[in-house]
C-alpha positions in Angstrom: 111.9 66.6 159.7 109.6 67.9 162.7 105.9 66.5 162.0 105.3 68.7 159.0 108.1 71.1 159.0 111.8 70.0 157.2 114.7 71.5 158.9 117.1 73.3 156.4 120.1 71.3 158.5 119.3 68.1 156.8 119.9 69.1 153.3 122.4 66.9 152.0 123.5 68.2 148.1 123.3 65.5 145.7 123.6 67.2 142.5 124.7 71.0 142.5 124.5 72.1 138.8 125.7 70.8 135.2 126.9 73.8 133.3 125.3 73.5 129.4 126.2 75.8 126.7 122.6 77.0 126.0 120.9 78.1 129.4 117.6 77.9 127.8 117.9 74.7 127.2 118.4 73.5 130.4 115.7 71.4 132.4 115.6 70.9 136.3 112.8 68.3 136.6 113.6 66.0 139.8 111.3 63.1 140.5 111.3 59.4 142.1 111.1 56.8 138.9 109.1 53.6 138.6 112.3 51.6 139.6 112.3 54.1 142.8 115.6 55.6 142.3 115.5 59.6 141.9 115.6 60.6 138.4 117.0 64.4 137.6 116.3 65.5 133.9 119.4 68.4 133.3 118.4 69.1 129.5 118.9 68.8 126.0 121.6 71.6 125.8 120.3 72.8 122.4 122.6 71.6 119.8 125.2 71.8 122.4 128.3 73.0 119.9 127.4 69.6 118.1 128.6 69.1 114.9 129.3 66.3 112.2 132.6 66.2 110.8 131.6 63.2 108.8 128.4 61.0 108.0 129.2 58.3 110.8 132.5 59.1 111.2 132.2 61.3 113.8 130.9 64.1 116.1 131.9 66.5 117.9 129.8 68.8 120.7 130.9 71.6 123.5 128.2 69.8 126.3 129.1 66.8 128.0 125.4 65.2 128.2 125.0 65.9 124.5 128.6 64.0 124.5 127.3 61.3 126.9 124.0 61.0 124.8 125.7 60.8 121.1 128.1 57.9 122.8 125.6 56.1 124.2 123.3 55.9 120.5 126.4 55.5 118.5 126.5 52.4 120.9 122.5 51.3 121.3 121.5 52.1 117.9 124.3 51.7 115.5 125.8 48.9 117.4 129.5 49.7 116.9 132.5 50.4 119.1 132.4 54.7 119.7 135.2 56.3 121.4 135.0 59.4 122.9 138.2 61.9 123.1 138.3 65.5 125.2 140.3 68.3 124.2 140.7 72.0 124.9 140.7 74.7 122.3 140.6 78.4 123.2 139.8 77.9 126.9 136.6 75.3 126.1 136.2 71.7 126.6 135.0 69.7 123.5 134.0 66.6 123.2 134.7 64.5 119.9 133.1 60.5 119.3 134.4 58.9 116.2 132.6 55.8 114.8 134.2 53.1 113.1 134.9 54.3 109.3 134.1 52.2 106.6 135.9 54.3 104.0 139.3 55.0 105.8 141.9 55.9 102.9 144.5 53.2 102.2 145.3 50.7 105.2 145.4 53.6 107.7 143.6 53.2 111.0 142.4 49.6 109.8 141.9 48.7 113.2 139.2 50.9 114.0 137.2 49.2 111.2 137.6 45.9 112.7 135.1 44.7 115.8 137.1 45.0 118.9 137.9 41.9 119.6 139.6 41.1 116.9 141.6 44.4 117.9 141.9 44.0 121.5 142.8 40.3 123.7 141.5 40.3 126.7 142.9 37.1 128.7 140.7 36.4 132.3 143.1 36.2 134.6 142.1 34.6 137.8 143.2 35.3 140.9 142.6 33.2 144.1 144.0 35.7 146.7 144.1 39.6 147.6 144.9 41.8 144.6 145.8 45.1 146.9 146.4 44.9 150.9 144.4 48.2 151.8 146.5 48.1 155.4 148.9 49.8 155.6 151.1 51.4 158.4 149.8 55.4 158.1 146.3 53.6 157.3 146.3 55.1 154.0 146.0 53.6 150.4 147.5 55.5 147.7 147.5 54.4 144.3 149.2 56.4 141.4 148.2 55.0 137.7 150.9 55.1 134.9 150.5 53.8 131.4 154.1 51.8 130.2 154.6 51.5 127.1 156.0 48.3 125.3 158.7 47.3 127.8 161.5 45.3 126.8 163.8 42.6 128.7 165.7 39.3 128.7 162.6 38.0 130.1 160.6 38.9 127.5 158.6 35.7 126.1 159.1 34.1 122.7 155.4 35.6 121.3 156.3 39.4 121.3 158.3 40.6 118.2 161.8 41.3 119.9 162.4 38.8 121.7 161.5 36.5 118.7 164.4 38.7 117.2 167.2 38.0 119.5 166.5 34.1 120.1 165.9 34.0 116.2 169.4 35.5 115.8 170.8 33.1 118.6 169.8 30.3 117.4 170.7 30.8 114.0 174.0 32.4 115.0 174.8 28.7 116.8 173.3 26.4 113.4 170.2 25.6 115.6 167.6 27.7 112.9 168.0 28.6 109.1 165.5 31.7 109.2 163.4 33.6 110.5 159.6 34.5 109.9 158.6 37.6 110.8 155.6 40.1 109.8 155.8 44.1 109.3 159.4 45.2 109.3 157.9 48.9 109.3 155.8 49.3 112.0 157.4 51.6 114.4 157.3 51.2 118.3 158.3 53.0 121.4 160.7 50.1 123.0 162.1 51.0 126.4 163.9 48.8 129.2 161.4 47.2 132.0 164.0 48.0 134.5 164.1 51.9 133.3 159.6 51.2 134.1 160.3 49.8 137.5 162.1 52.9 138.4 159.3 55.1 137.2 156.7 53.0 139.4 158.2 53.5 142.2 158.8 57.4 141.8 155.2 57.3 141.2 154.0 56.0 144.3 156.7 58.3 146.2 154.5 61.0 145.2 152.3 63.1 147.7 149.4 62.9 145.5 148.4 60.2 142.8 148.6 61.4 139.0 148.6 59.7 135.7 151.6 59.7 133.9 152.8 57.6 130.4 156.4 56.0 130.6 158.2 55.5 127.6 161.3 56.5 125.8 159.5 59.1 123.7 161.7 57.8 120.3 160.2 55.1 117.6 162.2 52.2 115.9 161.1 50.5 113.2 161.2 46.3 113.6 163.5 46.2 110.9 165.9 48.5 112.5 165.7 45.9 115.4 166.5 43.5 113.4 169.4 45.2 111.6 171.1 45.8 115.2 170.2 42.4 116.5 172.0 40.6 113.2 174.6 43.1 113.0 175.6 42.7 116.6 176.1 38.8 116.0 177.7 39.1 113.2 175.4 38.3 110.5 173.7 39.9 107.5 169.7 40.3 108.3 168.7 39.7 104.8 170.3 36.1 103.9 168.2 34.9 107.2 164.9 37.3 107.5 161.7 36.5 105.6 159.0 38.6 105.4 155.9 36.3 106.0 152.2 37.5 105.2 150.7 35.1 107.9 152.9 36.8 110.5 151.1 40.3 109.5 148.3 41.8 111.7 145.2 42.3 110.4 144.7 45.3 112.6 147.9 46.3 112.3 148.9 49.6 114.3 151.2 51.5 112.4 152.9 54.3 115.1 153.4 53.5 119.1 155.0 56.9 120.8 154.6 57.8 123.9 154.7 60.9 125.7 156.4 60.8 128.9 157.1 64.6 129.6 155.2 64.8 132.9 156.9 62.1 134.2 160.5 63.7 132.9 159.3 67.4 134.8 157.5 66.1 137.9 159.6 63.0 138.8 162.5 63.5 137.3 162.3 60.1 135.7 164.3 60.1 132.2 165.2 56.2 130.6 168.8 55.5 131.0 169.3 52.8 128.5 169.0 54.0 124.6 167.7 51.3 121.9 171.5 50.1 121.0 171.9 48.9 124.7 168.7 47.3 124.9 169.1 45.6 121.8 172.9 44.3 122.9 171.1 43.3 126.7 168.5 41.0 125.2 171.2 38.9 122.4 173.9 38.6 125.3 170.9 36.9 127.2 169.7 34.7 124.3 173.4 33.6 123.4 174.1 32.6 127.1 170.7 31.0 126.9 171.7 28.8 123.8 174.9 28.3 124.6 173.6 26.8 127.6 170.2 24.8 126.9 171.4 24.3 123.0 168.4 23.5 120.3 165.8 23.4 123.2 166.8 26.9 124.3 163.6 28.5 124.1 163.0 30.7 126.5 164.5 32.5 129.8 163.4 32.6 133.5 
């Protein structure tokens, strides 16, 4: 700016345009707020393609700041967990929050019934030192983010389901345990090698540019099936050692765990090379080793 004339060089863009599905609709009123930030109203959309597929269940709408305004009232003013999901249908992007239902059929989707936390544990983890070195020899940080499924190992701890399994079996295969508790038999779950994961890391970050990608073995297992293959491999029938304990079941329990992992199969080539049978086999020949050699106190691995 010249004294009183602006020269058109020094427009920076902030804010080019949000596309709504009603033109007429749309506002365009820019203005410095009391808090002295700049405040851009881009307007209500009309009804924005919204519509309710069920009194506080959810909604669904075809404008992203109706979307981002629905979220954000489900959250103030009913004060419950919303999630919000995107999909494409017929070349248009909708957007879809569902609420917590408090009439869900049967003991399906429990969990999003229940408050969050008792859904989701979030552990702090603290961490004294540098969690990424951003220097690197081309002076570049690249990054790519990849969702794992549950991974599975001899180094699995004691809490998680399979390895419980396997040591259980070990230990009563050796006279050290007479049974073992365990919860759902029939929840199914995606279980895949953490070795077969590391691979898929890597090929990640080889790549030119970061994506997202979800690494699994794209095939369920029920626990009891794990448990079958686990006794059966040792040499014992499941069912004179298995109970089926009510304290051991979740109260939030999630019934289906799949994953997806075509992009990663197309784009990086990446397919698991262990099946279930082998993993199963892997994780026993560790916890046998492990009680042969620690005896009653064998507990746990590296």
């Amino acid at each position: 700016m010249v004294g009183d004339t602006i020269s058109p060089a020094s427009e920076v863009v902030i804010l080019d345009s949000i596309d709504e599905t009603n033109g007429n609709h749309n506002g365009g009123t820019i203005l410095i707020g009391p808090d002295g930030k700049l405040w851009a109203a881009p307007g209500d959309s009309g009804t924005g393609g919204a519509k309710s597929q069920d009194l506080f269940k959810s909604f669904k709408a075809n404008s992203p700041t109706l979307a981002q305004g629905l979220w954000w009232l489900a959250h103030v003013t009913l004060s419950q967990r919303a999630i919000l999901c995107v999909e494409e249908h017929e070349d248009r992007i909708y957007y879809q929050i569902n609420l917590n239902s408090p009439n869900a059929p049967g003991a399906k989707g429990a969990h999003l019934r229940l408050p969050l936390p008792d859904v989701v544990k979030v552990q702090e983890v603290r961490e004294a030192g540098w969690l990424f070195d951003l220097e690197t020899e081309s002076e570049t940080f690249h990054a790519g983010i990849g969702f794992g499924l549950i991974h599975n190992s001899p180094r699995r701890r004691t809490e998680f389901v399979t390895r419980k399994i396997t040591l259980g079996a070990a230990r009563i295969k050796a006279g050290f345990q007479k049974e073992l508790r365990l919860g759902n038999l029939d929840a199914r779950r995606d279980w895949g090698f953490t070795g077969d994961y590391v691979v898929a890391m890597r090929l990640i970050l080889q790549r030119g540019e970061p994506r997202d990608y979800v690494i699994g073995t794209g095939e369920t297992h029920t626990v009891q099936e794990f448990v079958e293959q686990t006794f059966s491999y040792v040499g014992l029938d499941w069912r004179q050692y298995v109970v089926a304990d009510p304290k051991f079941v979740r109260p939030a329990e999630v019934d289906l765990l799949i994953s997806n992992p075509r992009r990663a199969r197309e784009e990086l080539g990446w397919t698991p090379k262990g099946g279930f049978g082998e993993l199963v086999r892997m994780m026993v020949d560790a916890d046998v080793a492990l009680v042969a050699e620690q005896g009653p106190r064998g507990r746990e691995s590296g």
